[in-house]
PDB file of N, CA, C and O in Angstrom:
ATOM      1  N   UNK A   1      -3.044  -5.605   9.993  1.00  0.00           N
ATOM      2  CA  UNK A   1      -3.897  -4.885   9.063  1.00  0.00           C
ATOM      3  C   UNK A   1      -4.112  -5.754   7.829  1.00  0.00           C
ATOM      4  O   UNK A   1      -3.265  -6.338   7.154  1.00  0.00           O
ATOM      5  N   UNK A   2      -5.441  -5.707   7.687  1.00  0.00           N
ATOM      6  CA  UNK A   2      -6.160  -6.596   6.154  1.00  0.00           C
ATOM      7  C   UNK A   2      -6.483  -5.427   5.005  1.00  0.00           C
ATOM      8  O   UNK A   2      -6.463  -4.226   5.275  1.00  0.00           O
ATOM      9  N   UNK A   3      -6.684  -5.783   4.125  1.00  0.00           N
ATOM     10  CA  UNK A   3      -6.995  -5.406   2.801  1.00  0.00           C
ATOM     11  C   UNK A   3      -8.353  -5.871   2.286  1.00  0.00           C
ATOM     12  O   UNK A   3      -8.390  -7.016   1.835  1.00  0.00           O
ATOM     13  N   UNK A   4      -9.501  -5.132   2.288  1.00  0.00           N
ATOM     14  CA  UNK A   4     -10.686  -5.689   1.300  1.00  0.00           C
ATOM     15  C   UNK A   4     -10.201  -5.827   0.356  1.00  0.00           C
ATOM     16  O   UNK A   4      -9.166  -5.280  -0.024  1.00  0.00           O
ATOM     17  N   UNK A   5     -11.045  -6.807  -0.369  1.00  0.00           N
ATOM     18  CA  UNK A   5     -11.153  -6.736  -2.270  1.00  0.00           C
ATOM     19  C   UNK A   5     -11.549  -5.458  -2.777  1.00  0.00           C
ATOM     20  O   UNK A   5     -12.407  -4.687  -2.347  1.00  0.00           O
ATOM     21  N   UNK A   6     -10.678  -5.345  -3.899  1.00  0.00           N
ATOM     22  CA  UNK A   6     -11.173  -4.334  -4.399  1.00  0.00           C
ATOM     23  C   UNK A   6     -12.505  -4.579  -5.428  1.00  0.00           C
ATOM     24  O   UNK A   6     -12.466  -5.543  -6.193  1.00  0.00           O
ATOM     25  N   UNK A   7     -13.696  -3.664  -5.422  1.00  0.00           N
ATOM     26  CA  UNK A   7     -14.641  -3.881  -6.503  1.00  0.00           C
ATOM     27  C   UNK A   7     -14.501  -4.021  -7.965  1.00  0.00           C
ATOM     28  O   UNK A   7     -14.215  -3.064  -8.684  1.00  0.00           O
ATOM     29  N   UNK A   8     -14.731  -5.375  -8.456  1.00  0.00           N
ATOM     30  CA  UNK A   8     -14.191  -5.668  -9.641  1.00  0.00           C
ATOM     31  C   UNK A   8     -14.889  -4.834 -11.001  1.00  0.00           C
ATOM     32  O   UNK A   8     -14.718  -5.250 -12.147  1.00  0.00           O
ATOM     33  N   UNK A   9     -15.552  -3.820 -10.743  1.00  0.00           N
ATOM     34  CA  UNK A   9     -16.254  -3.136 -11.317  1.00  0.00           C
ATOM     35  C   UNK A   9     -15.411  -1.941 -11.621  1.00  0.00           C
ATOM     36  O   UNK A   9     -15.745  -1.149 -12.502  1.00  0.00           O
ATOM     37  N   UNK A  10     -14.155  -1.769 -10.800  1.00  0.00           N
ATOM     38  CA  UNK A  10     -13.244  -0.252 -10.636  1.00  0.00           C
ATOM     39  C   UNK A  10     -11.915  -1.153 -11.472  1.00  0.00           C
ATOM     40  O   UNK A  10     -10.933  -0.559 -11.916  1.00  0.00           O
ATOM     41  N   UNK A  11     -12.089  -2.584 -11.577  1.00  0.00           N
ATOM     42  CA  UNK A  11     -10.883  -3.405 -12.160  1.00  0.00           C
ATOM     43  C   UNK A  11     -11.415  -3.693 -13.530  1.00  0.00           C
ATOM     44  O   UNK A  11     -10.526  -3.985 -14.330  1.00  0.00           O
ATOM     45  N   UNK A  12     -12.547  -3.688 -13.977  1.00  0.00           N
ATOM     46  CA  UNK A  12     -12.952  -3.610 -15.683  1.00  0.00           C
ATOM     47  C   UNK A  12     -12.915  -2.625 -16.135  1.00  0.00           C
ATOM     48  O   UNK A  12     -12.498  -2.431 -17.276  1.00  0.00           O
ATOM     49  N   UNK A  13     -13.486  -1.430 -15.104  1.00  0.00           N
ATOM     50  CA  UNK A  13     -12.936   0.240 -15.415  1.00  0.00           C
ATOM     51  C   UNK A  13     -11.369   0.167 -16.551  1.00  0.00           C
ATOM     52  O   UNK A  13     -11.224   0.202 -17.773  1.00  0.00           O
ATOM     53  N   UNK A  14     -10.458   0.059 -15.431  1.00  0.00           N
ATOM     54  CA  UNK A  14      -9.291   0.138 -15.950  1.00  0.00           C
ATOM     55  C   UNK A  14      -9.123  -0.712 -16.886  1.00  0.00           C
ATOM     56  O   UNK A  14      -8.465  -0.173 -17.776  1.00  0.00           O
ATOM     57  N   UNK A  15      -9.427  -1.946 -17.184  1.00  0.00           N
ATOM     58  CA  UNK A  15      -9.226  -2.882 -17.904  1.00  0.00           C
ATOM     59  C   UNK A  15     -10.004  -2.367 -19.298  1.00  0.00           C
ATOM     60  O   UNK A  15      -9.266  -2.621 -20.250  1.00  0.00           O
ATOM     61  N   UNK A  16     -10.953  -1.879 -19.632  1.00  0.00           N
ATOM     62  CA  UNK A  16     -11.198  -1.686 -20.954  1.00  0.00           C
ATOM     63  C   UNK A  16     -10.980   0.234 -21.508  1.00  0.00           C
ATOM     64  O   UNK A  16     -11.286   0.839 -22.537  1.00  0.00           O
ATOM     65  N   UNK A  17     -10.121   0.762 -19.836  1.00  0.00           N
ATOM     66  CA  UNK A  17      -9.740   2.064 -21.020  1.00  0.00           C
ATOM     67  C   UNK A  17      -8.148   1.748 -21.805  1.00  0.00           C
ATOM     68  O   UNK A  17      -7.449   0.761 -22.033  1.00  0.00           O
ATOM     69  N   UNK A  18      -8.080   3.347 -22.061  1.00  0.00           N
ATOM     70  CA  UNK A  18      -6.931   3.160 -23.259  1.00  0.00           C
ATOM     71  C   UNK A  18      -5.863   2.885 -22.432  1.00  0.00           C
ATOM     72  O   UNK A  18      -4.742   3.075 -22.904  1.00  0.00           O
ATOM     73  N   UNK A  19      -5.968   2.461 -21.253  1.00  0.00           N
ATOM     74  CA  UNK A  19      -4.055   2.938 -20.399  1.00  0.00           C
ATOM     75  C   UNK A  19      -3.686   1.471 -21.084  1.00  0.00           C
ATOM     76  O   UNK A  19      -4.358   0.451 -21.243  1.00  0.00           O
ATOM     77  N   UNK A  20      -2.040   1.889 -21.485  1.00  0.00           N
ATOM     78  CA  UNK A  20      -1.144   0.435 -21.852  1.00  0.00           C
ATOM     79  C   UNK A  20      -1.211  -0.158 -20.494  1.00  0.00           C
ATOM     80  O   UNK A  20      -1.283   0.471 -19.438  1.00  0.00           O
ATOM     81  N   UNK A  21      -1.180  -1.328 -20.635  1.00  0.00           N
ATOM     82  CA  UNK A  21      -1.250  -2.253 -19.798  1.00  0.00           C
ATOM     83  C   UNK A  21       0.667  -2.121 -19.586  1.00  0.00           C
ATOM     84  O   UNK A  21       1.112  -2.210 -18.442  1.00  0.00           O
ATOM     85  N   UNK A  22       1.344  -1.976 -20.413  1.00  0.00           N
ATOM     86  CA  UNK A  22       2.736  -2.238 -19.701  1.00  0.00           C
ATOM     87  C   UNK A  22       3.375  -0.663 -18.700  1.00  0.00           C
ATOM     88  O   UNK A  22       4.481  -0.392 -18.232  1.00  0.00           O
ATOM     89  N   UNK A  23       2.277  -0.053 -18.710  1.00  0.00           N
ATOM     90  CA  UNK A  23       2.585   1.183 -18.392  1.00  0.00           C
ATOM     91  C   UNK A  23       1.799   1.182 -16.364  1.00  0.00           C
ATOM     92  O   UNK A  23       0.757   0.653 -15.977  1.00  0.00           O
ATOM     93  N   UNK A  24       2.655   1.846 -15.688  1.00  0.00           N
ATOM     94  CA  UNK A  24       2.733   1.830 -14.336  1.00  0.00           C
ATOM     95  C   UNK A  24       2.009   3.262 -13.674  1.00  0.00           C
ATOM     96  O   UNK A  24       2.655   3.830 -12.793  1.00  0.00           O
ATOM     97  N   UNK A  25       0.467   3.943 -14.151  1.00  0.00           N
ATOM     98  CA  UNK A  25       0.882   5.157 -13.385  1.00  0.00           C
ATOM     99  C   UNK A  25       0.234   4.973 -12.448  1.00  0.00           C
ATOM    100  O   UNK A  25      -0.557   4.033 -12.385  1.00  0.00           O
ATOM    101  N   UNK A  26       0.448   5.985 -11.318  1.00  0.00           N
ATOM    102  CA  UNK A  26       0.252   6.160 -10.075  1.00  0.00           C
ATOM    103  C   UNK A  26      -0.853   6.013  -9.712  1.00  0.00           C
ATOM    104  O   UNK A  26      -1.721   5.788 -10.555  1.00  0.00           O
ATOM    105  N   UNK A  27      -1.223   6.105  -8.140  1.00  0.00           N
ATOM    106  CA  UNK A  27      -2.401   5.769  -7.549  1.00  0.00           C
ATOM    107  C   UNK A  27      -3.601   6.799  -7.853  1.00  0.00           C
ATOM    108  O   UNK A  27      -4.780   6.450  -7.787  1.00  0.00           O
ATOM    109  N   UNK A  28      -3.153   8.217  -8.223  1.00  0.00           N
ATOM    110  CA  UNK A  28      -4.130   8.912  -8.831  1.00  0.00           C
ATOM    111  C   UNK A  28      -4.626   9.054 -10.292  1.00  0.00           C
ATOM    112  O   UNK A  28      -5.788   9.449 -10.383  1.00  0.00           O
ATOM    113  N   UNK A  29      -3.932   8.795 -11.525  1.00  0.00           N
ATOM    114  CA  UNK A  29      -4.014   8.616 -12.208  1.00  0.00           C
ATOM    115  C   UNK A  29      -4.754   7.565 -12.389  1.00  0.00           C
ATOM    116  O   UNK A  29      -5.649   7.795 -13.202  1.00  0.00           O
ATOM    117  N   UNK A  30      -4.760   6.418 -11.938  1.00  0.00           N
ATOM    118  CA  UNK A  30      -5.540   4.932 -11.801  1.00  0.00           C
ATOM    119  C   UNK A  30      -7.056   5.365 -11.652  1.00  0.00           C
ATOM    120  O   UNK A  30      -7.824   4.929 -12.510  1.00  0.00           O
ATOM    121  N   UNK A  31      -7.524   6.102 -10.744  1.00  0.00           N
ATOM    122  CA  UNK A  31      -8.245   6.332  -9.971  1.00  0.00           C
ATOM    123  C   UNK A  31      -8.812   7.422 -11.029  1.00  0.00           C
ATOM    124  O   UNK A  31      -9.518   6.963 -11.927  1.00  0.00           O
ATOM    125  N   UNK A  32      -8.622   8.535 -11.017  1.00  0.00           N
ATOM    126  CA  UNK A  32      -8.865   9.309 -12.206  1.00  0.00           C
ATOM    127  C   UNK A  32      -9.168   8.760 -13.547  1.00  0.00           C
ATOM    128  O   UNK A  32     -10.047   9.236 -14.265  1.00  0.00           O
ATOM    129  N   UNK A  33      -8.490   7.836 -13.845  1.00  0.00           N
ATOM    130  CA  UNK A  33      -8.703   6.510 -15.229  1.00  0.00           C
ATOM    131  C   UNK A  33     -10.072   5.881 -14.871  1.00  0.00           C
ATOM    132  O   UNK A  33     -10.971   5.809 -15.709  1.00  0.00           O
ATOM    133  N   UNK A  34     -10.202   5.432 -13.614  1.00  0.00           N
ATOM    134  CA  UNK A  34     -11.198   4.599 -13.437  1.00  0.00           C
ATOM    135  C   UNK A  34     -12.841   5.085 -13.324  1.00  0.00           C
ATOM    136  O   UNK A  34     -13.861   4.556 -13.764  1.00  0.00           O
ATOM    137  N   UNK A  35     -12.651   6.176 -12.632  1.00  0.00           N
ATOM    138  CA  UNK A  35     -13.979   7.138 -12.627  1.00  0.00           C
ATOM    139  C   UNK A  35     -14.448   7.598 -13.913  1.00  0.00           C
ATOM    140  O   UNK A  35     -15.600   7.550 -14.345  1.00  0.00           O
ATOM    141  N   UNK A  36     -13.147   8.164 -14.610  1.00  0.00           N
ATOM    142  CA  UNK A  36     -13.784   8.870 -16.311  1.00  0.00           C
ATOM    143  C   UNK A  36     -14.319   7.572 -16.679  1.00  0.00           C
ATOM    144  O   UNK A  36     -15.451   7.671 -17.153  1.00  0.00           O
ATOM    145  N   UNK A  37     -13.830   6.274 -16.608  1.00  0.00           N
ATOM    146  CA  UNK A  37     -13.941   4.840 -18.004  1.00  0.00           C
ATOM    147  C   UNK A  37     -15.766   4.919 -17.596  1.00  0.00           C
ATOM    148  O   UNK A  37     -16.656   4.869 -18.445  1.00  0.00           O
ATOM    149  N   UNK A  38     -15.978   5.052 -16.095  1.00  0.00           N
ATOM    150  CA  UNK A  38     -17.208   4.404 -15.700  1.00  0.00           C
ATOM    151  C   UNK A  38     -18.250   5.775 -15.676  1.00  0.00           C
ATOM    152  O   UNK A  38     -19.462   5.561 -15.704  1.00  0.00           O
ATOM    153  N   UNK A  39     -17.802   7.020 -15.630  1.00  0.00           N
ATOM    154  CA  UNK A  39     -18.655   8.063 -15.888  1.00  0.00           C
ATOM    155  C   UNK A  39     -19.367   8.116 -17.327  1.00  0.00           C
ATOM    156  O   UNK A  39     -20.463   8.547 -17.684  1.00  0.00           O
ATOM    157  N   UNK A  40     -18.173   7.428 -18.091  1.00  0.00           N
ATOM    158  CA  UNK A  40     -18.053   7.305 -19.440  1.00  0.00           C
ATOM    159  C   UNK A  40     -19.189   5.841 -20.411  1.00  0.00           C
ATOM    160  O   UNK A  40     -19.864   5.832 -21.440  1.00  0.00           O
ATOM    161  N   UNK A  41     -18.951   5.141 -19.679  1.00  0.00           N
ATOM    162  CA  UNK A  41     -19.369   3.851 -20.217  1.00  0.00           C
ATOM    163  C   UNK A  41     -20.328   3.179 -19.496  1.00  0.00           C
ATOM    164  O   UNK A  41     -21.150   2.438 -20.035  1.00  0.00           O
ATOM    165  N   UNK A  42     -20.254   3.489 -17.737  1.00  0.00           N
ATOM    166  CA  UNK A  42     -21.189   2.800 -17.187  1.00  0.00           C
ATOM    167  C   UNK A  42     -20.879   1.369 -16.761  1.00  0.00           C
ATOM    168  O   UNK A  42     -20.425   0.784 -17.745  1.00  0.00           O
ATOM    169  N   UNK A  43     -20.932   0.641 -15.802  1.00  0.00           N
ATOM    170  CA  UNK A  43     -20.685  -0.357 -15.387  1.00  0.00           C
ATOM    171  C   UNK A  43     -20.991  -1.592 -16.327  1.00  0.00           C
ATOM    172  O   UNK A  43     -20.032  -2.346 -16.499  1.00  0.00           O
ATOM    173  N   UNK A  44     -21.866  -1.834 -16.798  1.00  0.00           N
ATOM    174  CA  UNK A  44     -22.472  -3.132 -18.191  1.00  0.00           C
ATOM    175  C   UNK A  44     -21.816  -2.772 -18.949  1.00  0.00           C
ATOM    176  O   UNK A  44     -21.400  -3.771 -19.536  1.00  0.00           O
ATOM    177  N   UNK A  45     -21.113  -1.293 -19.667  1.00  0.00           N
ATOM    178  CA  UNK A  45     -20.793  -1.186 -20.953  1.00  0.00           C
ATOM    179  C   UNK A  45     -19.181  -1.936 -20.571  1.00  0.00           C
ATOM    180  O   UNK A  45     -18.652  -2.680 -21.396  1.00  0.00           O
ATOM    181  N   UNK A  46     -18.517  -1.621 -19.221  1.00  0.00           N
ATOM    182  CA  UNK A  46     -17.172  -2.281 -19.199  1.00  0.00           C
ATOM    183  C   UNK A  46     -17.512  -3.584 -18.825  1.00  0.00           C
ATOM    184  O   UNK A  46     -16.708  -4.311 -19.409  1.00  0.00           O
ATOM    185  N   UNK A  47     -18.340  -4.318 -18.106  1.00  0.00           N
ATOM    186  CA  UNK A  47     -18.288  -5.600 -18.001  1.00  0.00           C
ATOM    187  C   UNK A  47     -18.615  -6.056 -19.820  1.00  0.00           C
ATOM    188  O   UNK A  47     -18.095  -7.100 -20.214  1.00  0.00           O
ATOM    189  N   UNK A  48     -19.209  -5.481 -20.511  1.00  0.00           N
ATOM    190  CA  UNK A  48     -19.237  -6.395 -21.584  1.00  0.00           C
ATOM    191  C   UNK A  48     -18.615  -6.050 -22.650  1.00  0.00           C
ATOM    192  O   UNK A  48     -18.747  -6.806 -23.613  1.00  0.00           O
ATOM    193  N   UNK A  49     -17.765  -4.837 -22.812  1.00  0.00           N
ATOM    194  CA  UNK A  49     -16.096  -4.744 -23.525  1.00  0.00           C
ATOM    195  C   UNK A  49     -14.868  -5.595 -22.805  1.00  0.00           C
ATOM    196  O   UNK A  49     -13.813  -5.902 -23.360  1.00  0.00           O
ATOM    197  N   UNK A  50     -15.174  -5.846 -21.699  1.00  0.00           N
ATOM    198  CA  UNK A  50     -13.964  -6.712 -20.889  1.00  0.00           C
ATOM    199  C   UNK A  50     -14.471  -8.285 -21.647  1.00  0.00           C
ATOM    200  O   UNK A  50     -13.606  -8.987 -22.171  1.00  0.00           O
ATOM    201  N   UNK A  51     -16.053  -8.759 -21.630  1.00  0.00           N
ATOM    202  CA  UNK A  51     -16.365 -10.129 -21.594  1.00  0.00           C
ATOM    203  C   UNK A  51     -15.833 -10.218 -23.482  1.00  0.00           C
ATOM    204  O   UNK A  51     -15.254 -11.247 -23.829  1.00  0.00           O
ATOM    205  N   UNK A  52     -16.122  -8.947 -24.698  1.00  0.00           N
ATOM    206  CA  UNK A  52     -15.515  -9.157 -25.451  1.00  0.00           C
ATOM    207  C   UNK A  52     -14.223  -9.120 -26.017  1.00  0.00           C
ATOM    208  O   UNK A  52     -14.086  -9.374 -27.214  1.00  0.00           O
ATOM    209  N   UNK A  53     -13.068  -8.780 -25.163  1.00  0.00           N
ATOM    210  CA  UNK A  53     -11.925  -9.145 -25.019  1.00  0.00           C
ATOM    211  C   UNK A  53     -11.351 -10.546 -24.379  1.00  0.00           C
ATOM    212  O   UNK A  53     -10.412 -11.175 -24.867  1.00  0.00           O
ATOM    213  N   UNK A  54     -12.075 -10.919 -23.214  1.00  0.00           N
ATOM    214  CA  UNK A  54     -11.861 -12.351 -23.447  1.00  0.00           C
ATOM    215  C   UNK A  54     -12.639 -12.919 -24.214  1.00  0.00           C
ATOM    216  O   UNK A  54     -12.104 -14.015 -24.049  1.00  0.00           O
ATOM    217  N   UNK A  55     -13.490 -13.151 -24.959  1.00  0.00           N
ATOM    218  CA  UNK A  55     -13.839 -13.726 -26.243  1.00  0.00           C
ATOM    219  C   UNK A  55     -13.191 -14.101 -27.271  1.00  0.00           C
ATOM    220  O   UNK A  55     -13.023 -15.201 -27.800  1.00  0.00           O
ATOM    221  N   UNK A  56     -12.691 -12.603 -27.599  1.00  0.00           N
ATOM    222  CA  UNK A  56     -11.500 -12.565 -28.973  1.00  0.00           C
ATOM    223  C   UNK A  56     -10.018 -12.860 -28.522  1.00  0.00           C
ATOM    224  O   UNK A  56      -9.428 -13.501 -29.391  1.00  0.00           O
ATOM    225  N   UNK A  57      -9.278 -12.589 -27.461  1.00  0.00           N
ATOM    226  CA  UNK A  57      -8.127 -12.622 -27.516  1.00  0.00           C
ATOM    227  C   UNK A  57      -7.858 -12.648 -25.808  1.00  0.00           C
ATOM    228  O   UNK A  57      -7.416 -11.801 -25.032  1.00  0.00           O
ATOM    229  N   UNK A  58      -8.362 -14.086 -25.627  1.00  0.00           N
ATOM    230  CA  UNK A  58      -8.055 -14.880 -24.321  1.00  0.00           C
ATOM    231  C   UNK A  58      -7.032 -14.368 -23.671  1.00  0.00           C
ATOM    232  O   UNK A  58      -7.185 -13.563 -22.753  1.00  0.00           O
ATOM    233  N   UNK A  59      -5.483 -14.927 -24.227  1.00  0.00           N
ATOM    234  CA  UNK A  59      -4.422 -14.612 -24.269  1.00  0.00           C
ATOM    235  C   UNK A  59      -3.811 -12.926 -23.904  1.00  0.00           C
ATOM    236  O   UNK A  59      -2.760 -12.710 -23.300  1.00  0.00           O
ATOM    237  N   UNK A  60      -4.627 -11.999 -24.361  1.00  0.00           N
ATOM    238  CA  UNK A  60      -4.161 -10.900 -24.010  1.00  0.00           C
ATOM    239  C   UNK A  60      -5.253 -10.578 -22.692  1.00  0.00           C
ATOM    240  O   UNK A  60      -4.716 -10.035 -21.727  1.00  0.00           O
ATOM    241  N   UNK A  61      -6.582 -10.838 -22.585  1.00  0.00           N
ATOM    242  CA  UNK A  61      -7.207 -10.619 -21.917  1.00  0.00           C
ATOM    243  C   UNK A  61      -6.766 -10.551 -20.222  1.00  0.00           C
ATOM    244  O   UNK A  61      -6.606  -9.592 -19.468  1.00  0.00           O
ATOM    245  N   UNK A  62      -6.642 -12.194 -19.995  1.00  0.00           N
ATOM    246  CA  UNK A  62      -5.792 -12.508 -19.094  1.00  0.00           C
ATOM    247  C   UNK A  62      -4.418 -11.864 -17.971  1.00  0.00           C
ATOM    248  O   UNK A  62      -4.299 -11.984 -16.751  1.00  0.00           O
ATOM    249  N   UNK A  63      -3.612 -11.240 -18.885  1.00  0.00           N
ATOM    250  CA  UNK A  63      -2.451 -10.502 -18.585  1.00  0.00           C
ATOM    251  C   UNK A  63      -3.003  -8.954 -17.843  1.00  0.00           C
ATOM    252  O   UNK A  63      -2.587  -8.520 -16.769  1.00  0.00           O
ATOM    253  N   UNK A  64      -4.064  -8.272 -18.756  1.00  0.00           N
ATOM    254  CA  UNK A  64      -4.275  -6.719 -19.083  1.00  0.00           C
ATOM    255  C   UNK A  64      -5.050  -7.264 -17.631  1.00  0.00           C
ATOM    256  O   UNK A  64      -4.322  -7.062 -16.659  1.00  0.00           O
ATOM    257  N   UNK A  65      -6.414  -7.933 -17.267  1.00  0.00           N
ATOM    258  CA  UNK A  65      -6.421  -8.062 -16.202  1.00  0.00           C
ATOM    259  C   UNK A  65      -5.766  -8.192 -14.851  1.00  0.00           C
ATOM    260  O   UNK A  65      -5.966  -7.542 -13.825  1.00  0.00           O
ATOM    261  N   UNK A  66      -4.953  -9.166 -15.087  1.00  0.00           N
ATOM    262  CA  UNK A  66      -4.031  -9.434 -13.697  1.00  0.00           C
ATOM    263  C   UNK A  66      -3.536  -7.839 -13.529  1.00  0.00           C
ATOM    264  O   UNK A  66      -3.433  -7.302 -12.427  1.00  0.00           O
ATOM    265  N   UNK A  67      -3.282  -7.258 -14.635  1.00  0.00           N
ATOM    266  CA  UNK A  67      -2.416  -5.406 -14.387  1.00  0.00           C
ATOM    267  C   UNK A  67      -3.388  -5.258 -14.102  1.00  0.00           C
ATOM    268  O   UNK A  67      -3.276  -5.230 -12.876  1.00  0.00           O
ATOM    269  N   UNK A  68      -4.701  -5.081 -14.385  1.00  0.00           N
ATOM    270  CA  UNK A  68      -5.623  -4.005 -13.803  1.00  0.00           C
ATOM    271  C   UNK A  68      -6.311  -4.058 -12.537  1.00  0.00           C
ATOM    272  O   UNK A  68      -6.968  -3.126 -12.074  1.00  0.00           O
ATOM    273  N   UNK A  69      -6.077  -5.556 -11.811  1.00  0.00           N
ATOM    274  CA  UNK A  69      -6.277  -5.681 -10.479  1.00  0.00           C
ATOM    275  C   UNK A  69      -5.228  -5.368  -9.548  1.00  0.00           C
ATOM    276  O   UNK A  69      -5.371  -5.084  -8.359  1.00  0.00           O
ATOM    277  N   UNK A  70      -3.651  -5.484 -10.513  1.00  0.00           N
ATOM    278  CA  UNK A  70      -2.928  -5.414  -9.174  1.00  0.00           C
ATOM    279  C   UNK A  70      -2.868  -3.379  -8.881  1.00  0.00           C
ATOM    280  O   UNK A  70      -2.484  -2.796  -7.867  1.00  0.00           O
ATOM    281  N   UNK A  71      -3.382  -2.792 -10.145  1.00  0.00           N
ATOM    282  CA  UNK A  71      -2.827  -1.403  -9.821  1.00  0.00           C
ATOM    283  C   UNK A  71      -4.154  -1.075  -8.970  1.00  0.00           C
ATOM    284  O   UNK A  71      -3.947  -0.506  -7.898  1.00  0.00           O
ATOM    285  N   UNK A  72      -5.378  -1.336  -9.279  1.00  0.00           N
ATOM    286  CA  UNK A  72      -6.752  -0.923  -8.542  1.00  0.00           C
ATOM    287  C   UNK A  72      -6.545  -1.909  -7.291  1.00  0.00           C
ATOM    288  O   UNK A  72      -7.327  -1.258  -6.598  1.00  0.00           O
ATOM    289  N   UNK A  73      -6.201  -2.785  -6.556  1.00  0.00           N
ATOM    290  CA  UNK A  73      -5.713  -2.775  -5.552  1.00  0.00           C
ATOM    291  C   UNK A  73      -5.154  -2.021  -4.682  1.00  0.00           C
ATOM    292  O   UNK A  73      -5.456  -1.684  -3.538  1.00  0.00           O
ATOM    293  N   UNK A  74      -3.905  -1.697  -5.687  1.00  0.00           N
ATOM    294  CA  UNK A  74      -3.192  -0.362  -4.852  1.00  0.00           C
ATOM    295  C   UNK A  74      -3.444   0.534  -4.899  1.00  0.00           C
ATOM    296  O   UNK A  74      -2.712   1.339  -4.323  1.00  0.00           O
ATOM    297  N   UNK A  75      -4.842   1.111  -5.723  1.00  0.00           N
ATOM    298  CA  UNK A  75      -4.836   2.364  -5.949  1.00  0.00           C
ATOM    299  C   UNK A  75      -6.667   2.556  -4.814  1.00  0.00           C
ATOM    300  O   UNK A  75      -7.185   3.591  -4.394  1.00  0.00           O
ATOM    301  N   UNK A  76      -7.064   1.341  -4.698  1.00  0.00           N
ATOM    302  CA  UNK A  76      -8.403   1.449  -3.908  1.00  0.00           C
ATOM    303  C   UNK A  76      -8.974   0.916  -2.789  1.00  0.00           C
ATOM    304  O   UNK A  76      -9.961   1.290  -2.156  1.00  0.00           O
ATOM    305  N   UNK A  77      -7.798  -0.542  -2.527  1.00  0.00           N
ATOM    306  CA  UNK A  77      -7.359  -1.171  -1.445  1.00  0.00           C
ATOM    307  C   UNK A  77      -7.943  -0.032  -0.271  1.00  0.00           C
ATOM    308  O   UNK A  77      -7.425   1.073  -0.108  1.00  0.00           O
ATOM    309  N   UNK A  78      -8.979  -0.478   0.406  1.00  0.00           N
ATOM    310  CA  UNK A  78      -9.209  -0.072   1.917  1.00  0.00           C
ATOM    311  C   UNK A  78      -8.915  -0.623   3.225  1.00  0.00           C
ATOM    312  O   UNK A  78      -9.647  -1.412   3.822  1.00  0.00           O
ATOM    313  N   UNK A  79      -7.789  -0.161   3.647  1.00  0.00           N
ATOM    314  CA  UNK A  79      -7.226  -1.083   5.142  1.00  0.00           C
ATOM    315  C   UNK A  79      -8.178  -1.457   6.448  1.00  0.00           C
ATOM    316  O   UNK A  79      -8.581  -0.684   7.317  1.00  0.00           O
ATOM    317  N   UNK A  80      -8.320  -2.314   6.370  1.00  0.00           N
ATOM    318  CA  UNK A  80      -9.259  -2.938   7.549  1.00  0.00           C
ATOM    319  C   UNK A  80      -8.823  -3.118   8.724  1.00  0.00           C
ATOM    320  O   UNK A  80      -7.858  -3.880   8.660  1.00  0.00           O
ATOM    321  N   UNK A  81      -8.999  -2.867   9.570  1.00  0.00           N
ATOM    322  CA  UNK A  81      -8.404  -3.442  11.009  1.00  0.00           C
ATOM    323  C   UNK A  81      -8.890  -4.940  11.464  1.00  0.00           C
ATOM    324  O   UNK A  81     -10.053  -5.343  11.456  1.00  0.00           O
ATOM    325  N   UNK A  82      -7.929  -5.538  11.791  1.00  0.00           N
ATOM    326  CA  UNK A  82      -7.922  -6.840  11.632  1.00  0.00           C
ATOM    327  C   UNK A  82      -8.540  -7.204  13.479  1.00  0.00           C
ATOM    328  O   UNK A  82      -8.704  -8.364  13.858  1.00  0.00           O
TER     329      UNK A  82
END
């Protein structure tokens, strides 16, 4: 069994709402996070609050991403049959 990519559009979601990045919640909560950010903001409004966070603060940008792909992975990850 394979794993698609997850749509990096459900990974800027998470990446520009309020969840702490050091904080772990669950696969519904993620998911629930990710729908309000984009019901909310719309797909351009998070790609270009994400593009002005790496702008200003590279360094944090970087990190809050890698969290927000590995939880929308697990939280949207669709199993493929290989």
């Amino acid at each position: 069994m394979t794993t698609r990519p997850v749509d990096p559009v459900l990974c800027m979601a998470l990446f520009v709402s309020d969840t702490p990045c050091f904080s772990d919640p669950g696969t519904d909560t993620v998911r629930a996070t990710v729908h309000s950010t984009l019901d909310r903001l719309g797909p351009d409004e998070c790609y270009a609050r994400a593009a002005e966070v790496f702008g200003d603060r590279p360094e944090v940008a970087l990190n809050r991403i890698r969290w927000a792909r590995s939880l929308c992975s697990r939280a949207f990850a669709i199993a493929a049959a290989r």
